[in-house]
C-alpha positions as CSV (number, residue, x, y, z in Angstrom):
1,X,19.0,-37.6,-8.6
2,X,21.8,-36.3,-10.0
3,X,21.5,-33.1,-12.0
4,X,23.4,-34.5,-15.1
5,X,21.7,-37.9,-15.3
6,X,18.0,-36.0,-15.0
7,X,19.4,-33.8,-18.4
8,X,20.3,-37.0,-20.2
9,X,17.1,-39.2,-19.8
10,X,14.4,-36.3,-20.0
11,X,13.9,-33.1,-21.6
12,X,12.2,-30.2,-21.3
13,X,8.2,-29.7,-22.4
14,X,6.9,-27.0,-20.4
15,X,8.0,-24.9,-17.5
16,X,4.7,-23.6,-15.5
17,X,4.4,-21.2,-12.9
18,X,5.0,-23.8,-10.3
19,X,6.0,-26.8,-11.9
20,X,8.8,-27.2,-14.6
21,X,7.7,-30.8,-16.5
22,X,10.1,-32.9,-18.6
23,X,9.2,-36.1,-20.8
24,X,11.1,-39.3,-20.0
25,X,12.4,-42.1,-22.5
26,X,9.5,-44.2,-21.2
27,X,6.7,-42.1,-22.0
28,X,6.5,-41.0,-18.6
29,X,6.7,-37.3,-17.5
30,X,8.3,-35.9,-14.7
31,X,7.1,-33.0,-12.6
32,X,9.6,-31.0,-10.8
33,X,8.4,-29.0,-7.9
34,X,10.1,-25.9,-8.2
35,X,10.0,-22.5,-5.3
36,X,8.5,-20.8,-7.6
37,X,4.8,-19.3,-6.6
38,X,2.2,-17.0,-8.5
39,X,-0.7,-14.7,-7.6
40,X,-3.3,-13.4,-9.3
41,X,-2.0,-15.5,-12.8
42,X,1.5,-13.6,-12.0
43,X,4.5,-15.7,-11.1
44,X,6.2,-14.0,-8.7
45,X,10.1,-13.5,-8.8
46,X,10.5,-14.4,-5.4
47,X,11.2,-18.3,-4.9
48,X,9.3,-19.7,-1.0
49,X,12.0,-22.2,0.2
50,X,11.0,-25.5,0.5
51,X,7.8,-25.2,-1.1
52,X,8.5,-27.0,-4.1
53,X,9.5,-30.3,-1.6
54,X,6.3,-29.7,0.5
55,X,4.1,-30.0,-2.6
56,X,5.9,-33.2,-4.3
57,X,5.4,-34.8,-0.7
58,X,2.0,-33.6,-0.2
59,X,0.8,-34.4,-3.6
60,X,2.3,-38.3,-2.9
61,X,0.4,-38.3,0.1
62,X,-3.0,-37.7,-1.0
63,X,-2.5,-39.3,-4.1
64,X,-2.3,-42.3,-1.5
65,X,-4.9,-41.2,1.0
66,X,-7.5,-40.8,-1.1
67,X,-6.9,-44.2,-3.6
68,X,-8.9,-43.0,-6.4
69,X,-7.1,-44.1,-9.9
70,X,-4.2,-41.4,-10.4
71,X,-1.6,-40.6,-12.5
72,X,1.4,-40.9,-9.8
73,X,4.2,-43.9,-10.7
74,X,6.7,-42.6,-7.8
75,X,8.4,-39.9,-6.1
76,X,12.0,-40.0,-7.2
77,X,13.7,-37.1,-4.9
78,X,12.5,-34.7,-2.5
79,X,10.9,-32.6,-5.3
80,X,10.2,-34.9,-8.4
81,X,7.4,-37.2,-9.4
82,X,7.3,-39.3,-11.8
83,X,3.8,-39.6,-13.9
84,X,1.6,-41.1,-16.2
85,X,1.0,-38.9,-19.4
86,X,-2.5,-37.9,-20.0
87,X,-4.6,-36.2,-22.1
88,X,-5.9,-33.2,-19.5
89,X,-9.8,-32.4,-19.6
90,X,-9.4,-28.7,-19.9
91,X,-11.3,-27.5,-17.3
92,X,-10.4,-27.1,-13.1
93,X,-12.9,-29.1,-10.8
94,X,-13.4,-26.5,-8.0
95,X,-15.3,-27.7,-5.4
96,X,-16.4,-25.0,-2.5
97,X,-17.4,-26.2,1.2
98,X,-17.4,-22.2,2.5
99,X,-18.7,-18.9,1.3
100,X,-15.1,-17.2,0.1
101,X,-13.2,-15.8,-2.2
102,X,-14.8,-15.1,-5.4
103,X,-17.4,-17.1,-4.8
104,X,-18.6,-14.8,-3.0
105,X,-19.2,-12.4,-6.0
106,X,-21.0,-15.1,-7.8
107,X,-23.2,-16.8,-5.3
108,X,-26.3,-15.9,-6.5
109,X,-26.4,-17.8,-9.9
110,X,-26.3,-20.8,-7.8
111,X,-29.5,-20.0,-5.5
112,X,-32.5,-22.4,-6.6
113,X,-30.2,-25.1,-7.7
114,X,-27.5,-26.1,-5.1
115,X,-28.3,-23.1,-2.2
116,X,-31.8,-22.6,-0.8
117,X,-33.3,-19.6,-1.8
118,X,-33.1,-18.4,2.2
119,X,-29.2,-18.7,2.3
120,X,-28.5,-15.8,4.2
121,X,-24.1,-15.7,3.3
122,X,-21.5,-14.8,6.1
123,X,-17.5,-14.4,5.4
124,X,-16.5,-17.7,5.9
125,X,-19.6,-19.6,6.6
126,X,-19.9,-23.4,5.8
127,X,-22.0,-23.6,2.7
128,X,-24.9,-26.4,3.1
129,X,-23.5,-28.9,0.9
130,X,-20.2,-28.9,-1.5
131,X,-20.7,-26.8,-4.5
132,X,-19.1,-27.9,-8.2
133,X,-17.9,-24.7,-9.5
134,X,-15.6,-25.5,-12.5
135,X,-13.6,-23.0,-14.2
136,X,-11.9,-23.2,-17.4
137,X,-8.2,-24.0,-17.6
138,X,-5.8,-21.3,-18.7
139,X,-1.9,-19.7,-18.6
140,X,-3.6,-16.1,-18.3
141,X,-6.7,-16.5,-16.0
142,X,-9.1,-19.3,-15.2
143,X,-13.1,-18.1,-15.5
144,X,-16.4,-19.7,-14.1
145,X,-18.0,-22.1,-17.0
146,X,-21.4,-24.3,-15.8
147,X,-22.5,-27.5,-16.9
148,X,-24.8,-26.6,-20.6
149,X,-21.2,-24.7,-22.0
150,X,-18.8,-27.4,-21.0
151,X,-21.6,-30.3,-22.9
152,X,-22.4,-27.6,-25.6
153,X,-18.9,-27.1,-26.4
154,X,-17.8,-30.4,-26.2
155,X,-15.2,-30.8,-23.9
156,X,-16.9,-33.5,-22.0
157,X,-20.2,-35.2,-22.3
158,X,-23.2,-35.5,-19.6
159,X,-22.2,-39.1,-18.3
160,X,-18.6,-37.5,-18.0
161,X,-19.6,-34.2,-16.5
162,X,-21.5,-36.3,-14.2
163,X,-18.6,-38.3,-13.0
164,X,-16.7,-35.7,-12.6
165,X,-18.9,-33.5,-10.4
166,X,-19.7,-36.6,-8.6
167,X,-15.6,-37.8,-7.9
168,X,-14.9,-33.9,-7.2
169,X,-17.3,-33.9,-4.5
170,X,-16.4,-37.1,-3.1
171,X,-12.6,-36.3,-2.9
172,X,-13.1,-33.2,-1.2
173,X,-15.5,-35.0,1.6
174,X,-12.5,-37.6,2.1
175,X,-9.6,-34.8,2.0
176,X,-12.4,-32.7,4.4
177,X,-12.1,-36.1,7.1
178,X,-8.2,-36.3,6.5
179,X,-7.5,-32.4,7.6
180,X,-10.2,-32.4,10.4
181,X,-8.7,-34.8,12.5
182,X,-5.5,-32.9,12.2
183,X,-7.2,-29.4,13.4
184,X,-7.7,-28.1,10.0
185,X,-10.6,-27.0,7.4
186,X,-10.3,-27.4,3.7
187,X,-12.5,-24.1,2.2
188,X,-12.4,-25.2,-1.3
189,X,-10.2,-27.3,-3.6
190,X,-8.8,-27.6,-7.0
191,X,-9.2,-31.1,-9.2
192,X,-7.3,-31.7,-12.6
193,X,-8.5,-34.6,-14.8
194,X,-6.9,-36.3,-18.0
195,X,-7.5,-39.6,-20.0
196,X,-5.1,-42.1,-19.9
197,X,-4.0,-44.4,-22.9
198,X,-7.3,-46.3,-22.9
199,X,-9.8,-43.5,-22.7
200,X,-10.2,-44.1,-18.5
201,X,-10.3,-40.6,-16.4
202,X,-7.6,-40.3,-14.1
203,X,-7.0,-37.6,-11.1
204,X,-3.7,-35.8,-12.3
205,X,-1.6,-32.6,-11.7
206,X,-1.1,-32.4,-8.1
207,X,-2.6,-31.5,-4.7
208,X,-1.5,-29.4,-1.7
209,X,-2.0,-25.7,-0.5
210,X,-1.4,-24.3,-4.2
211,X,-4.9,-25.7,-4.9
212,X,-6.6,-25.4,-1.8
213,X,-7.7,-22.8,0.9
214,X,-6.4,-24.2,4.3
215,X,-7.5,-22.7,7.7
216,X,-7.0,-23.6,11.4
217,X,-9.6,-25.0,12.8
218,X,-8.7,-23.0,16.3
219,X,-9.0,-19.9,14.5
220,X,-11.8,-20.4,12.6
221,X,-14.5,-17.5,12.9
222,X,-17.3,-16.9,10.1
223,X,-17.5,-13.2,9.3
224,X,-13.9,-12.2,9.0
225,X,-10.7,-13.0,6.4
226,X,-9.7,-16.5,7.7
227,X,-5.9,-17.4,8.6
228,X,-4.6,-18.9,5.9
229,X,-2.1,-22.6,5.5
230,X,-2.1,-21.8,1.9
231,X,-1.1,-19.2,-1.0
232,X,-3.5,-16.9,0.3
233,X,-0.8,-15.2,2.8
234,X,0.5,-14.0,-0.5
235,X,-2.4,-12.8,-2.2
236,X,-3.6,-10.6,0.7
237,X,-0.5,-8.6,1.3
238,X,-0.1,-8.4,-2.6
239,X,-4.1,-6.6,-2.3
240,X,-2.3,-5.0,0.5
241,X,0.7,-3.2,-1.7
242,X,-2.0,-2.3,-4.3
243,X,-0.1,-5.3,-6.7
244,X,-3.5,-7.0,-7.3
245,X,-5.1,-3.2,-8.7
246,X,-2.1,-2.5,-10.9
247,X,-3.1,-5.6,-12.5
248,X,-6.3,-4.4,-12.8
249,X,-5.8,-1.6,-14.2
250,X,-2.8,-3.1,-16.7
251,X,-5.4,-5.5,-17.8
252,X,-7.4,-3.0,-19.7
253,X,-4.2,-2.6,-21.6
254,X,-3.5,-6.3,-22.1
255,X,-0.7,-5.9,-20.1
256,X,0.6,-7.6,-16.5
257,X,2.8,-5.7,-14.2
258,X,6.4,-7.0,-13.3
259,X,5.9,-9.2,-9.8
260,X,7.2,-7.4,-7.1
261,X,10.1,-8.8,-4.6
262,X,7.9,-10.6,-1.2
263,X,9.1,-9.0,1.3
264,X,11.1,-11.2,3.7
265,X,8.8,-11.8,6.5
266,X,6.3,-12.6,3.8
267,X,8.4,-15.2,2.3
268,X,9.5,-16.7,5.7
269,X,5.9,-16.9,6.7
270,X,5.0,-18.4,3.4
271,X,7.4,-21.5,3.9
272,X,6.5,-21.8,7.4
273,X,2.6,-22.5,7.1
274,X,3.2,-25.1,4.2
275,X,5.9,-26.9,6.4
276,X,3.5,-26.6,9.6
277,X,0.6,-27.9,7.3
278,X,2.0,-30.7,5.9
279,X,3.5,-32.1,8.9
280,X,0.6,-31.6,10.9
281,X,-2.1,-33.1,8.2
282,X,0.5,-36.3,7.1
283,X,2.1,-36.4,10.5
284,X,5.3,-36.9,8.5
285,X,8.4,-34.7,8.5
286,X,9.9,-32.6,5.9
């Protein structure tokens, strides 16, 4: 689509870390997929090329694959979607298959409910069932809520909470299937929910390796930092550069640091393993 004719039939609403969205005559809203990525709640200043076509295509596909009632109407170019406006339930539905990332801080909360009391946690290790780990939704940084604040505070009710937990849980089992047969493992995943015009949940934002941890299933080993398909490249050389403790530290002050330039192996690497993981899970080309 033409730059000019996108300006005259939408306008700008919001313009996110990742995606820039506009508002159509129709209602509608569009998403564009921009090369922009963040860290750590930092959007970097470094663009990843063709990362913002990989997620538009990506997020078409398993808004297909997984035909659960979405918000998609139809991809218009190689990096826009069009979609349905909804009312977003502010809160993330993370769902976690394996013991990582901060999970691992906070496993122990969760030990006489979902894990057995003898869960004995490796690096990496497949939990025994999907957890529901929901975090609130925010700009600045997303925290852990459970089930009594989210009912207590009103944002959904049990029946709702309930549904949610429950789709969450069923997605990521379908999405597990999808990536499996293409030599891959899906660590955890990200769902966004919002009401449509009648009041009926739908599964909006978007999906692809900016809400997911994807590994190799060839080099898959419990009890080490797992090769990553996903952002995650990025976050550990950022940990690596001492980005991720300057943040830290600025924190206490209120403050974020300026996002340093990826260096260009980084950023080469980066666009390579989304390309390489969505042609390999869709068996499509980009």
């Amino acid at each position: 689509m033409h730059p000019d004719l996108i300006n005259a039939i939408m306008r700008l609403m919001r313009s996110g870390k990742v995606k820039d969205l506009y508002e159509l005559d129709n209602g509608n809203i569009m998403f564009h997929f921009s090369d922009r990525i963040s860290a750590f709640d930092v959007k970097m200043a470094t663009p990843i090329p063709r990362k913002g076509q990989v997620l538009c295509k990506f997020a078409e596909f398993w808004f297909d694959t997984l035909e659960t009632p979405n918000h998609m109407v139809k991809v218009v170019a190689e990096d826009k979607m069009e979609v349905k406006k909804l009312q977003m339930i502010p809160i993330e539905c993370v769902v976690r298959g394996y013991f990582y990332g901060s999970f691992t801080e906070r496993y122990k909360e969760r030990l006489g409910r979902e894990l057995p009391s003898d869960f004995r946690p490796v690096l990496g290790s497949k939990l025994p069932e999907p957890i529901f780990d929901p975090t609130t939704k925010s700009e600045d940084h997303d925290r852990p809520i459970d089930r009594h604040t989210v009912i207590s505070l009103g944002i959904l009710s049990d029946n709702d909470y309930d549904f949610l937990e429950k789709t969450s849980i069923s997605l990521y089992k379908k999405m597990t299937e999808v990536v499996d047969m293409a030599g891959f493992i899906i660590a955890d995943v990200k769902f966004e929910f919002g009401l449509d015009e009648r009041g009926n949940i739908l599964l909006g934002d978007s999906l692809g390796p900016d809400e997911c941890r994807l590994w190799l299933k060839a080099a898959y080993q419990p009890g080490k930092t797992q090769e990553s398909y996903d952002k995650q490249l990025l976050r550990d050389w950022l940990i690596k550069i001492g980005f991720k403790d300057a943040i830290e530290r600025l924190a206490k002050e209120g403050r974020k640091p300026q996002s340093p330039e990826i260096s260009p192996p980084v950023v080469n690497d980066l666009s390579r393993r989304y390309i390489y993981a969505y042609e390999h899970i869709t068996g499509r080309r980009i």
